[in-house]
N, C-alpha and C positions, 0 to 999 in steps of 0.2 A: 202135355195136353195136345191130343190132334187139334190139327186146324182144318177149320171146316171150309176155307175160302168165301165165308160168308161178309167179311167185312173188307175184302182183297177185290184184286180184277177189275174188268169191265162193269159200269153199272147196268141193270138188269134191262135198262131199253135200248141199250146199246147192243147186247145180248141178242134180244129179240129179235134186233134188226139183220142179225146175222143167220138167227138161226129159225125161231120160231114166226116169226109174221114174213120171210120171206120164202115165196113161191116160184117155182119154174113159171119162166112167162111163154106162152107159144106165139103170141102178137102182142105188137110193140106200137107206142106214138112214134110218132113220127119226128121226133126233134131228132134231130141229128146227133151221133156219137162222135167227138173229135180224138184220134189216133192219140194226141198229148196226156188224152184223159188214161188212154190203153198204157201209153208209157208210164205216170202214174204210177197206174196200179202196180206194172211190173215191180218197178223201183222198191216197191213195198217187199212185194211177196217174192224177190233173188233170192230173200234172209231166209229164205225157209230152209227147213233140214233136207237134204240130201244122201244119200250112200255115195262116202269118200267125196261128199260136196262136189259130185258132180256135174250138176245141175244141166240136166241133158232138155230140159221143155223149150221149145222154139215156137211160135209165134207167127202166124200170116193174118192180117188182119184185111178182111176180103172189105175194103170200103167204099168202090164206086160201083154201079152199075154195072157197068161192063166186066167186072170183076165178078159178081153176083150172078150174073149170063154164065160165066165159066165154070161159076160152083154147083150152080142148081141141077145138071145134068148127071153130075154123079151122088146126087141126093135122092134118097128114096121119096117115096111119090109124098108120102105122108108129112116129109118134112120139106119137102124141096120149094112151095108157095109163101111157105114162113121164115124161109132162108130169101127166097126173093124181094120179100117187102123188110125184113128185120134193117136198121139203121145202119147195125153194122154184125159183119160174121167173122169169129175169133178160130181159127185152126190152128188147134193145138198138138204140135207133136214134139217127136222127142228124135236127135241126132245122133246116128249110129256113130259118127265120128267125135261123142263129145268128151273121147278122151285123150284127145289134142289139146285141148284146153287144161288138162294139169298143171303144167309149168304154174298157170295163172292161180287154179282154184286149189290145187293140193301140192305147193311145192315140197313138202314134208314126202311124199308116198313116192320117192325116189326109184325110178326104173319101171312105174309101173304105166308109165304110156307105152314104153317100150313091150311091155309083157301086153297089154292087151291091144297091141295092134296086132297080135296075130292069134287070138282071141275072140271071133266074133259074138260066138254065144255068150261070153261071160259081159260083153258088153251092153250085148241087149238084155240082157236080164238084169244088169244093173240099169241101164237106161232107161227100159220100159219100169219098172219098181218106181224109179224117183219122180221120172216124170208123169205118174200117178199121183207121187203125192202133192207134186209141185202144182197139178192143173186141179187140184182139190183146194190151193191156198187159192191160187188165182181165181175162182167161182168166190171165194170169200172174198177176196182182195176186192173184185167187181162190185161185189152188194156193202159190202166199206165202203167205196167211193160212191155210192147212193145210184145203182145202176142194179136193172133190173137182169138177168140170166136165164137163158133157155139153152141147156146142154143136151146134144144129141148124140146118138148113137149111130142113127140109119141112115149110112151114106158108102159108098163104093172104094175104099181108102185106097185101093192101088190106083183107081182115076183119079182122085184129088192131089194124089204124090206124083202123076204123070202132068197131072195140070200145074202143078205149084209149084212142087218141089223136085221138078228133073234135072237142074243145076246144081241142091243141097244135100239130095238125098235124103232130106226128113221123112218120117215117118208120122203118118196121124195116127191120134188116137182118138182124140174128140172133136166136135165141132160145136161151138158155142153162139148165138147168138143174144146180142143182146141190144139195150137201150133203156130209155130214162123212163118209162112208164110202161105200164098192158095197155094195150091199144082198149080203152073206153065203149069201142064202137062193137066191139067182139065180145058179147059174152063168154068164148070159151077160150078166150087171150090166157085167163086162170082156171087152170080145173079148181075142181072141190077138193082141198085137201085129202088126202089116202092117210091111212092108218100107218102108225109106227111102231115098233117093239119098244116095249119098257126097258129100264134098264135091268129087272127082274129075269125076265126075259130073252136080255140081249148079252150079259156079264156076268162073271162068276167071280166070288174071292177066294181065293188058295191061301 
């Protein structure tokens, strides 16, 4: 007999809370977001799958002021006011070097730091892949911990990699802000939910 996972899993508001009642937030309250909460989440979402567990997604968490000054200039016009006032801003990238770290995460896959240090592309096409799917846990992992999420797109990523990461080398991909509510005082803190494809629609069975 299949199993329909109707009596398995998550229960169905716990569900919700992940998927269905939570919204992109574009403005945020004002309570402050504590970096231990960011560690947290990380903690949760390292578990997640990777290719050859390499887990290349790195993390700058933009939290004071003056930090916020530094980011806003390489944000587009549209986003860069809700990157200034947001609690806290999450840059998300992923490490061209992050297969120095075998020994640690894949000591089975013998010789292959060696092979892809002189390897650039197969690195980044593994790096930029995982850490896709890694900053997809992490936006889950965020509204897990009862935290609200606004993921952006429209920012300058060669300035924020000159600004941030000129010592690391990361690479952005995303920028995330976030915080514990939608700012109350903004009606358009939440759009009007947008339409989504069915699974009809969206899936096919073979």
């Amino acid at each position: 007999m299949a199993h329909t996972g109707s009596t398995s899993g998550l229960a169905r508001h716990l569900l919700d809370t992940l998927f269905v009642n939570a919204h992109t937030t574009n403005t945020f309250s004002n309570d402050a977001v504590d970096p231990a909460v960011i560690a947290a989440v990380y903690e949760d979402i390292r578990w997640a799958p990777t290719q050859m567990n390499s887990q290349p997604l790195r993390l700058t968490l933009v939290h004071t002021a003056e930090s916020r000054a530094r980011l806003a200039p390489h944000m587009r016009k549209g986003n860069r006011d809700k990157t200034l006032t947001a609690p806290m801003t999450i840059i998300a990238s992923w490490d061209p070097y992050w297969h120095r770290q075998l020994s640690v995460l894949a000591p089975h896959k013998t010789g292959a730091r060696e092979k892809l240090e002189d390897d650039p592309a197969a690195r980044q096409e593994i790096g930029q892949r995982s850490a896709h799917l890694q900053i997809g846990y992490f936006i889950l992992g965020l509204r897990a911990h009862g935290l609200h999420v606004g993921p952006m797109t429209g920012f300058n990523a060669t300035g924020v990699d000159e600004e941030f990461h000129a010592d690391t080398g990361w690479r952005t991909e995303i920028i995330v802000n976030v915080g514990w509510a939608p700012n109350a005082d903004d009606p358009r803190a939440v759009r009007t939910r947008a339409g989504r494809l069915s699974f009809d629609d969206a899936c096919q069975i073979v």
